[in-house]
Every structure is written in C-alpha cells, then in structure tokens.
KEKE-3310 file (N, C-alpha, C; in steps of 0.2 Angstrom, whole numbers, plus 5000, padded with zeros to 4 digits):
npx = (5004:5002:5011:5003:5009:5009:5005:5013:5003:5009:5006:4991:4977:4962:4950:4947:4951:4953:4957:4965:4971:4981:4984:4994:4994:5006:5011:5002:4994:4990:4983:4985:4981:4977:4972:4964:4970:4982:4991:4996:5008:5013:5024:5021:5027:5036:5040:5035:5034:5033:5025:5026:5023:5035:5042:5050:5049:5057:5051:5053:5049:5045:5046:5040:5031:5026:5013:5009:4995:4988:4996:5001:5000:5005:5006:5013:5015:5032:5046:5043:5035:5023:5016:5011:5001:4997:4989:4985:4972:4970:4964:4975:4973:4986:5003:5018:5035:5046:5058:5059:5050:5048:5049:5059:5050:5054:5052:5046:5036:5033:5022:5013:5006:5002:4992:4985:4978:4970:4963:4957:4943:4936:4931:4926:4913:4915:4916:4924:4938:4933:4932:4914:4904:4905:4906:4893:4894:4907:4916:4927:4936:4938:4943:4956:4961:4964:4973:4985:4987:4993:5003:5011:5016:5022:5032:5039:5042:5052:5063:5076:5073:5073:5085:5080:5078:5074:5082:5083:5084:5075:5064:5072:5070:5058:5055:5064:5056:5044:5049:5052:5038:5034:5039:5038:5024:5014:5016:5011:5018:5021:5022:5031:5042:5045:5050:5061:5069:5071:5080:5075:5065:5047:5038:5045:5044:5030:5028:5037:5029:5016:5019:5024:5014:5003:4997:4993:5004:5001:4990:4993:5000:4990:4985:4993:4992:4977:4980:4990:4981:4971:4980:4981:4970:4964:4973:4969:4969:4961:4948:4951:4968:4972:4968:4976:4991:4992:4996:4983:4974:4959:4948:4938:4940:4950:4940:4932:4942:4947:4935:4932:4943:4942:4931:4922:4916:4930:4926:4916:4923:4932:4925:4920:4923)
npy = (4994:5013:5024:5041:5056:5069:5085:5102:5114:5132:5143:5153:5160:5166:5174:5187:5207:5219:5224:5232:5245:5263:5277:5289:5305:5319:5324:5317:5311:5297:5295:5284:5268:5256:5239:5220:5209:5205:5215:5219:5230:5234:5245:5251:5261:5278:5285:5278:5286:5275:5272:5260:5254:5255:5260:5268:5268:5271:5268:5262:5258:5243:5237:5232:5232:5221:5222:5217:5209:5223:5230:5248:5257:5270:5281:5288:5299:5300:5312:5320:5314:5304:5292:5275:5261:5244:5237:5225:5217:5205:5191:5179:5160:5154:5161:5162:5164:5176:5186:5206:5216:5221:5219:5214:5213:5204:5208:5198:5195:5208:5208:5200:5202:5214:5208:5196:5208:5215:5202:5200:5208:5198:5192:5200:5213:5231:5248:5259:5258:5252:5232:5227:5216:5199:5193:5183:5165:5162:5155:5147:5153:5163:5154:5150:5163:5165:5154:5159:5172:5167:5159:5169:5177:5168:5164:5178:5181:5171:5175:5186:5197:5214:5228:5243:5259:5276:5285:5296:5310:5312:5302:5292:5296:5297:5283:5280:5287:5278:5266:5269:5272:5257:5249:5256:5253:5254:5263:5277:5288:5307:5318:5326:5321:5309:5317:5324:5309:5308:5317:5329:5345:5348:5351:5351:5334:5334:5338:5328:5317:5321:5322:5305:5300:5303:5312:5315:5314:5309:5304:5295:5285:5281:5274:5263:5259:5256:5243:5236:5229:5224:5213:5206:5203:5195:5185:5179:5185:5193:5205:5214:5209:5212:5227:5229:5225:5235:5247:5254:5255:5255:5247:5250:5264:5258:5251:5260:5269:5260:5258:5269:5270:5260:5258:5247:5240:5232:5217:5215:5216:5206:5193:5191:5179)
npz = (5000:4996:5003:5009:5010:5019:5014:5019:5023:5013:5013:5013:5009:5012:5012:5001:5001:4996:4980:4970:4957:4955:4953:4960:4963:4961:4978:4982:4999:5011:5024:5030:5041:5050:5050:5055:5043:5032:5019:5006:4994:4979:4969:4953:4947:4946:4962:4982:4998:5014:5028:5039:5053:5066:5055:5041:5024:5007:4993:4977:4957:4956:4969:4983:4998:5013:5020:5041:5049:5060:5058:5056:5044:5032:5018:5003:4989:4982:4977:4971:4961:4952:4955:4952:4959:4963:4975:4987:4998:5011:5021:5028:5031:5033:5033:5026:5036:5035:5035:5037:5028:5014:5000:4981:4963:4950:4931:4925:4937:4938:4928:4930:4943:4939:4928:4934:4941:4932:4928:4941:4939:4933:4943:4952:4959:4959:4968:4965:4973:4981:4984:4981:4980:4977:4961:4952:4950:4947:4955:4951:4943:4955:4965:4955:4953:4968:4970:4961:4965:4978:4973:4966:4978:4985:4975:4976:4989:4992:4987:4992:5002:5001:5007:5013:5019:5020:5025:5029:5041:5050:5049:5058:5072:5071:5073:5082:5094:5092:5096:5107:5114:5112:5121:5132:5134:5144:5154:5152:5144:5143:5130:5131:5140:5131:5119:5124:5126:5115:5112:5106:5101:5109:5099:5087:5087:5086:5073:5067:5070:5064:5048:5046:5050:5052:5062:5078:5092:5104:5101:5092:5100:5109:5100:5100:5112:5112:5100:5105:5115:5108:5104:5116:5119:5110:5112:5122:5137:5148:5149:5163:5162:5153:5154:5166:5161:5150:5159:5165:5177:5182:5178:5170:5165:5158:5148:5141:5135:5126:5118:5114:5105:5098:5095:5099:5113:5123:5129:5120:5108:5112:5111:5100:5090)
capx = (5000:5007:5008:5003:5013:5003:5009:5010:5000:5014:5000:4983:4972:4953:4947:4953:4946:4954:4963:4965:4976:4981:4990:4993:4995:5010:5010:4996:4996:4985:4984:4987:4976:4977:4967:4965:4972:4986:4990:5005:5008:5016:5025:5024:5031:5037:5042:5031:5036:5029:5026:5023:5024:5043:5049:5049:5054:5057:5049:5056:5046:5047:5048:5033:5029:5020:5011:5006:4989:4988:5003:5001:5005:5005:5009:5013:5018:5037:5051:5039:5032:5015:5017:5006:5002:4992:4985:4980:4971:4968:4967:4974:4976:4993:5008:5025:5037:5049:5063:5058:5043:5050:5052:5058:5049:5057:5049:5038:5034:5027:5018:5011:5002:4996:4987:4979:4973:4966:4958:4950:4937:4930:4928:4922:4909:4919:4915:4932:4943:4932:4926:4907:4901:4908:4900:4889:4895:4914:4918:4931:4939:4939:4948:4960:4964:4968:4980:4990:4992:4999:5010:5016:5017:5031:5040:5042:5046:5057:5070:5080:5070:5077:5084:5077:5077:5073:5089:5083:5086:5069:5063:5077:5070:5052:5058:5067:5049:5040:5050:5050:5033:5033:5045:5033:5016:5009:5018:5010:5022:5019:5025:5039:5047:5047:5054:5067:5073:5073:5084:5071:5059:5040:5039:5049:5041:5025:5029:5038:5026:5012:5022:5026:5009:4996:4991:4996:5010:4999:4984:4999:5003:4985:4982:4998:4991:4974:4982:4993:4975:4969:4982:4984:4962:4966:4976:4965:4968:4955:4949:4955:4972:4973:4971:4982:4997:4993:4994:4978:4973:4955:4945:4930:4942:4952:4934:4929:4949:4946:4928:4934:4948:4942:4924:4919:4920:4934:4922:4912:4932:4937:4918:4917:4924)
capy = (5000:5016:5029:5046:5061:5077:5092:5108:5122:5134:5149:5148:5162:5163:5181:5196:5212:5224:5224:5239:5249:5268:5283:5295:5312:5323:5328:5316:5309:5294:5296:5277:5263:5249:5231:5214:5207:5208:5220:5221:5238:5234:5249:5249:5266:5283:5282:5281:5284:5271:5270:5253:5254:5260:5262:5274:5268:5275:5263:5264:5254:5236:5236:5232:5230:5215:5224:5211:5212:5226:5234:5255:5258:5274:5278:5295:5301:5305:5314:5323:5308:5302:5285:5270:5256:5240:5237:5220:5215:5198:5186:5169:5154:5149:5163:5161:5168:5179:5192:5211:5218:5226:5212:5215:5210:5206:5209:5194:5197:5216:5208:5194:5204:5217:5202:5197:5213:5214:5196:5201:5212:5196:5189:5204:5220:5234:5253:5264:5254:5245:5228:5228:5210:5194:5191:5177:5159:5162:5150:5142:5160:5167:5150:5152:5171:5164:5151:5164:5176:5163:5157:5176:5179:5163:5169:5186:5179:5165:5178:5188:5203:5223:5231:5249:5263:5283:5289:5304:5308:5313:5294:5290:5300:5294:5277:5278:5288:5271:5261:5272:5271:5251:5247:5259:5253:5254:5269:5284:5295:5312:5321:5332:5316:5307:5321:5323:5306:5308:5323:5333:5349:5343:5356:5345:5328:5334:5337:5322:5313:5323:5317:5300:5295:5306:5307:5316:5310:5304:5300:5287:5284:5280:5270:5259:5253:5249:5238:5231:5227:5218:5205:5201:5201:5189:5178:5174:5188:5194:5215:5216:5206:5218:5234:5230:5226:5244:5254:5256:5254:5256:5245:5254:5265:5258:5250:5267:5272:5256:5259:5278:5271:5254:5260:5243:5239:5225:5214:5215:5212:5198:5188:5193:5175)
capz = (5000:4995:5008:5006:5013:5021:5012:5024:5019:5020:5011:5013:5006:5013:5010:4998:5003:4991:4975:4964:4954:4959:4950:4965:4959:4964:4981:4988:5006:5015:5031:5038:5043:5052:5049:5056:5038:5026:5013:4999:4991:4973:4962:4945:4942:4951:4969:4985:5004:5015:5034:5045:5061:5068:5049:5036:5019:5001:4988:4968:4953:4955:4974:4986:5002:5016:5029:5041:5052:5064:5057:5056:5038:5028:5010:5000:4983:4984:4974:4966:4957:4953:4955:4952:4965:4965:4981:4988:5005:5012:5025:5028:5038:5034:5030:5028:5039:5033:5037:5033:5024:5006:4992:4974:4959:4943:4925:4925:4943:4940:4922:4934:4948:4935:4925:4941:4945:4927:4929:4945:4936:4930:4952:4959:4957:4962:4966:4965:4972:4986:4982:4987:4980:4971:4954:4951:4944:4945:4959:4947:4941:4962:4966:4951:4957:4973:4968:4955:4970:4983:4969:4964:4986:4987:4973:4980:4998:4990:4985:4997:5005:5000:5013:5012:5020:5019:5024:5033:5050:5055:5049:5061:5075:5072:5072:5087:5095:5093:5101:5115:5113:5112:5126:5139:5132:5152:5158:5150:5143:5139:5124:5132:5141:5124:5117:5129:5126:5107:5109:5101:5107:5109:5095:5081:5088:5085:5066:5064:5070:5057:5042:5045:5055:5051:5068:5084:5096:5111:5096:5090:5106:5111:5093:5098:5114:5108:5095:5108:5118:5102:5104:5124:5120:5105:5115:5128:5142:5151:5151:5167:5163:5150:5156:5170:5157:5148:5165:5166:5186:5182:5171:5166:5164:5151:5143:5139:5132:5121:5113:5109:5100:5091:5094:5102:5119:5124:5131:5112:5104:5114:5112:5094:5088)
cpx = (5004:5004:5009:5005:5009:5008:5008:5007:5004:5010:4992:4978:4965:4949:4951:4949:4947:4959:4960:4971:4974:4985:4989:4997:5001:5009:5003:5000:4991:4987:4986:4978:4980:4975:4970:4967:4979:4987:4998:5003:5011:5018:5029:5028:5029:5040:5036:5035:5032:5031:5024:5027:5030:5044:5048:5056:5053:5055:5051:5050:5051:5050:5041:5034:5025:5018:5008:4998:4990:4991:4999:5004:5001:5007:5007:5015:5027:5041:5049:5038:5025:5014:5012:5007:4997:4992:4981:4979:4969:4969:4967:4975:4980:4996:5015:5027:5043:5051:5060:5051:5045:5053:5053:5055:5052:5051:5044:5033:5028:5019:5013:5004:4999:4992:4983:4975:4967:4960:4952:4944:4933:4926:4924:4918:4913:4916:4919:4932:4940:4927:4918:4902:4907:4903:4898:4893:4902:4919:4926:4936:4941:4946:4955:4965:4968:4974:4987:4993:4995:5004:5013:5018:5023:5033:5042:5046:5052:5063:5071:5077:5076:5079:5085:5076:5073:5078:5088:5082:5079:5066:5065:5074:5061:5051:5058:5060:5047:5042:5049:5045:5031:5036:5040:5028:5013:5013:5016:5013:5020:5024:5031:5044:5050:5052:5059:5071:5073:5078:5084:5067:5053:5038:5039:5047:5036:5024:5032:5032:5017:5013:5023:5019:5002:4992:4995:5002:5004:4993:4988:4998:4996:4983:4984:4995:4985:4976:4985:4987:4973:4973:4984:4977:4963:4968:4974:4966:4964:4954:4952:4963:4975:4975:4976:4990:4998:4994:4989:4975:4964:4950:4939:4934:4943:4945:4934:4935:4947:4941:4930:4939:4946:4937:4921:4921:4926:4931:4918:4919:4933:4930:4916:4918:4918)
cpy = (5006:5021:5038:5050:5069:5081:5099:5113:5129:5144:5148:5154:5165:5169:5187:5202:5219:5222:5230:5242:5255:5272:5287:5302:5314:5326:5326:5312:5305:5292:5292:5275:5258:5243:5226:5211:5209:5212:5221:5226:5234:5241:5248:5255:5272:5280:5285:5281:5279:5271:5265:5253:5259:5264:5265:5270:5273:5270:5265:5258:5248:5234:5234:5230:5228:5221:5219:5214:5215:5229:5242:5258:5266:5276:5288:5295:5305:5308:5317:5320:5306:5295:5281:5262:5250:5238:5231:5219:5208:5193:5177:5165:5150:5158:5162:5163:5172:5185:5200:5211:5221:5219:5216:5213:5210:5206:5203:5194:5203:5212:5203:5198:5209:5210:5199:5203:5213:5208:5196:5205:5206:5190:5194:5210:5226:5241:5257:5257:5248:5240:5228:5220:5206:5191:5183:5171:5161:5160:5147:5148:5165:5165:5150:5159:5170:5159:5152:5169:5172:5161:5162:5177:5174:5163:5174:5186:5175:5168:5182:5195:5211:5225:5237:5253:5270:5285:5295:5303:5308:5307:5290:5291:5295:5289:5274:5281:5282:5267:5262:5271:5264:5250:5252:5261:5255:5260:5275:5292:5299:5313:5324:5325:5311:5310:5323:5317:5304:5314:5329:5340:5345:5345:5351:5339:5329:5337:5332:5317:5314:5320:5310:5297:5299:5309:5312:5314:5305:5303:5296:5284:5277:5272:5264:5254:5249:5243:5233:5225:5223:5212:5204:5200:5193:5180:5174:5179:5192:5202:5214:5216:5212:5226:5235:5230:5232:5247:5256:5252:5251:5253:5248:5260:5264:5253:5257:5269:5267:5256:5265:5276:5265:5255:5253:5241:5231:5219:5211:5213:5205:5191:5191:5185:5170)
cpz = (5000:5001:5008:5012:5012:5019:5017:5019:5019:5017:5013:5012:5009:5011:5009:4999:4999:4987:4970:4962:4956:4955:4955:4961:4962:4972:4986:4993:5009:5019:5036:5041:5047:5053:5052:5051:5034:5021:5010:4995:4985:4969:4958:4942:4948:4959:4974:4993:5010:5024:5037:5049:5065:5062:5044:5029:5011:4997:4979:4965:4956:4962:4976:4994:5008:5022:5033:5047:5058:5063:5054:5050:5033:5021:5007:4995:4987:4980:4969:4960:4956:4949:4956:4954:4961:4973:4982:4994:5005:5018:5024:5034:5038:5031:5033:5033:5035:5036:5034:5033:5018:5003:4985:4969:4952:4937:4925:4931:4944:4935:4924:4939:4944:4930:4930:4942:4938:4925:4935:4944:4933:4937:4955:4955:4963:4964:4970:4967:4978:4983:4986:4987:4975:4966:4953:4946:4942:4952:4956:4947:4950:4963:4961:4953:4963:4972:4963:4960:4974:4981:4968:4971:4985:4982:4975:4985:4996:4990:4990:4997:5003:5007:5013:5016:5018:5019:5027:5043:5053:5054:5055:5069:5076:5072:5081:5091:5097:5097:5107:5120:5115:5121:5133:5138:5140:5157:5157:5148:5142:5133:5127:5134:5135:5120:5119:5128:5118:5107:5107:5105:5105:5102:5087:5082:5087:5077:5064:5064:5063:5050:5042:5050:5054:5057:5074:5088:5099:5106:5094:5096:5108:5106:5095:5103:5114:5104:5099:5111:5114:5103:5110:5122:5115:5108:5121:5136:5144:5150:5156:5167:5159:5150:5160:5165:5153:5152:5167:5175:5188:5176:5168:5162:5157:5148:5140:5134:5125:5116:5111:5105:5093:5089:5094:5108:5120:5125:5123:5110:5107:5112:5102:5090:5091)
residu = (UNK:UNK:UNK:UNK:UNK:UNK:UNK:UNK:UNK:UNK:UNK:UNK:UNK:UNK:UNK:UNK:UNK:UNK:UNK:UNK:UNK:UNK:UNK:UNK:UNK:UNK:UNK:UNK:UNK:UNK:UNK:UNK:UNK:UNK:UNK:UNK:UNK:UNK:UNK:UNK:UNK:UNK:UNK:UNK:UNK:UNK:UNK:UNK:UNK:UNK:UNK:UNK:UNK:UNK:UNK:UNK:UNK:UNK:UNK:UNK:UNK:UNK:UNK:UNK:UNK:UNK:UNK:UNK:UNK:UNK:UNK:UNK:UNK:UNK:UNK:UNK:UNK:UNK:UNK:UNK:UNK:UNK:UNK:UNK:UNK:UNK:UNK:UNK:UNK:UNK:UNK:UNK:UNK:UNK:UNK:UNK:UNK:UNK:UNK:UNK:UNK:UNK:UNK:UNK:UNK:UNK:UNK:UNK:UNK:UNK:UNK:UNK:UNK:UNK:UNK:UNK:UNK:UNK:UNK:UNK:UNK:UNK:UNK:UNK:UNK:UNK:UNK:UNK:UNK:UNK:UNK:UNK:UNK:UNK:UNK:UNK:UNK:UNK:UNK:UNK:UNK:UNK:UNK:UNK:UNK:UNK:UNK:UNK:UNK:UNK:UNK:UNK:UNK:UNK:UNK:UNK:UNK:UNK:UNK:UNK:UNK:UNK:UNK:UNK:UNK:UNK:UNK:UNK:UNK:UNK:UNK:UNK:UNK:UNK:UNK:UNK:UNK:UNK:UNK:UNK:UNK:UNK:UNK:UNK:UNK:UNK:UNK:UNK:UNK:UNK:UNK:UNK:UNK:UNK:UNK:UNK:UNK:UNK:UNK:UNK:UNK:UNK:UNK:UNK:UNK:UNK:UNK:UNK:UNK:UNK:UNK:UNK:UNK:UNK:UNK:UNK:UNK:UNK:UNK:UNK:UNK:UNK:UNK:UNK:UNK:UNK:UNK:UNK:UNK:UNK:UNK:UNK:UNK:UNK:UNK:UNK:UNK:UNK:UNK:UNK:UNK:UNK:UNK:UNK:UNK:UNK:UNK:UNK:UNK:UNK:UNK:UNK:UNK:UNK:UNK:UNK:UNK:UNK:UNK:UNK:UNK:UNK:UNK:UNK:UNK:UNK:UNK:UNK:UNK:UNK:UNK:UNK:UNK)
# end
C-alpha cells in the first residue's frame, strides 16, 4: 500500500478584501490605517514613501511591500512623482514567515500581479477601488485568482528581501519615537518626556510625527496601545488582565479608552469569535 505524505500548507488564502490599481498624483498623502488582515503595496512606476509601524521607507518601481495584520501603515507620493500602486488586501490561515517587509519584483513578477489585477474584474463587482460583491458563477475563476496570487506571494518571499530605508534623520528620529513608545506601552508617557529622550523639542516631535503617522503624538501613542489590547484580548487575556498590562489601574476605565479608540468595547472584541 502506497503511503501518502501530508503536504503543509505553508500559504493559505481565505478572504481578499481589496485589490485595485492607483496613480497617486503629485504631492498626495494617505493618512494610515490599520486592519485585522494583510496587505501588499506593489510599484509599478514613480516612487512612493511608506510608513509601517517604527519604519519609514522609500519605495522605487518594481519594489513592494507585506504589511502584516495590525501593522500602522501609511503611503505617500514621493520625489515629486505620481506614481502608480496595486494594492492587495487579504486574510489567511497559513503565512509564511519571513525576514523584513520590502520584496523586489522582477519583470515577469510586475507583468504577473498586473494580469491578476486585470483578471480580478472578472471575480468581483467593484465601486472605485472597494470591492462591494463577488460576481455570480465564477467560483472556478475566484479559486484560480487565489491560487496565482499565493504562487506570485512565494515567489516574492522566495527571494531575498530589500533592505530599504529613507535615509533621513527625521525617519530616524520617528523610528526611534515608537519604540520608545513600544517598550513603555503601560507607563503613559507624555510628549515632552518622549521628546526629551529623542533629543528633540515637543515642538519638532509633534511634526515628525504629522508626516510620518498622520496622527498626533499621544493620538499614536494612544492608537499603539489599543492595538497592543487587540492582541493580549486575541490571545486569551482577560479585560482586566489587559488593562492592568497597559497601566491602566482602572477597568471601566480603560473599557471606555478602548471603545473611543476601536469603537467597540473589549468585552464585544474579545467575544466577537
């Protein structure tokens, strides 16, 4: 009897939530998200500046990069370019693991992930760039989709990650910020002590952080430890358990911090599965 050999799944696909092409004009700016799902940037052309999480990179034609779930990613026109993106969202239940987030694509690579994006106008009903349904009787053509991007993702990953930066100090500066930020999720910094151990006045931290985050100091600050809270809730800790690892003393407390920020209470987050 012959014996058959379990294959791992080392991708696994289950739901795309956005795919679309983009020419950002000169001089545009989106202000940063963050989602429970994956998302890979693609540039086909121009250069764009790209923030996830700590790091601040510069992106050229034929680069792209993983943002993975939860990750705080923002995206600009740079160098006075008006450069053109595809844009794919998705969740799975298998991903690789890999070093970084910036991959390069070579020439069949870019002509690959444009021809999917092309193909997916025959899986989905779209309006602008959000899918809003998947079209009738293309169960065959959805599944096909999927199994062309999981192959175009492990050759991407396959090959050896870019390592990319910005190259400027204030990147450098907002970089260093977060971690600050990271490493004293439960102690409530202000902005001026922040600022103080960036070297910086609150003044120049509170425009760093405008350009590269969209978003306040202590409005990051505040963003970073909800996200944190999604994944102790995630993994099985308690609101209470929770709040006490953010510094929060007070659990009604931080319920209320959390609903203003996720705009569900934790209790509705942790019981949502």
């Amino acid at each position: 009897m012959l014996k058959g050999y379990k294959i791992q799944t080392v991708i696994g696909i289950d739901a795309i939530h956005t795919f679309f092409r983009q020419k950002f004009c000169k001089g545009y700016v989106f202000n940063g998200e963050s989602h429970n799902f994956w998302e890979m940037v693609f540039v086909l052309d121009g250069s764009v500046g790209i923030t996830a999480d700590s790091d601040v990179y510069v992106l050229e034609k034929g680069q792209g990069v993983i943002h993975r779930p939860n990750e705080f990613h923002k995206i600009w026109s740079e160098f006075d370019t008006d450069p053109t993106v595809i844009i794919v969202s998705f969740s799975a239940n298998a991903f690789p693991d890999f070093d970084g987030r910036i991959v390069s694509l070579d020439t069949s690579q870019i002509k690959k992930i444009e021809h999917l994006y092309t193909y997916s106008d025959i899986c989905f009903e779209r309006d602008g760039s959000s899918i809003i349904n998947i079209k009738p009787d293309t169960a065959y053509e959805m599944n096909l989709l999927k199994l062309e991007l999981e192959l175009l993702i492990l050759s991407v990953l396959k090959k050896k990650t870019d390592t990319v930066s910005s190259g400027l100090k204030s990147a450098e500066i907002y970089s260093a910020a977060v971690k600050i930020m990271e490493e004293n999720i439960g102690s409530g910094l202000g902005i001026d002590e922040i600022a103080k151990r960036c070297s910086i006045s609150p003044a120049y931290l509170k425009k760093i952080f405008a350009k590269y985050s969209g978003s306040g100091v202590i409005q990051y600050y505040n963003r970073l430890k909800a996200r944190i809270a999604c994944v102790h809730l995630d993994n099985g800790k308690s609101v209470k358990e929770t709040a006490l690892l953010l510094g929060f003393a007070d659990q009604n407390y931080f319920s209320t911090f959390f609903k203003r920020v996720m705009g569900v209470s934790p209790t509705s987050f942790r019981n949502k599965k």
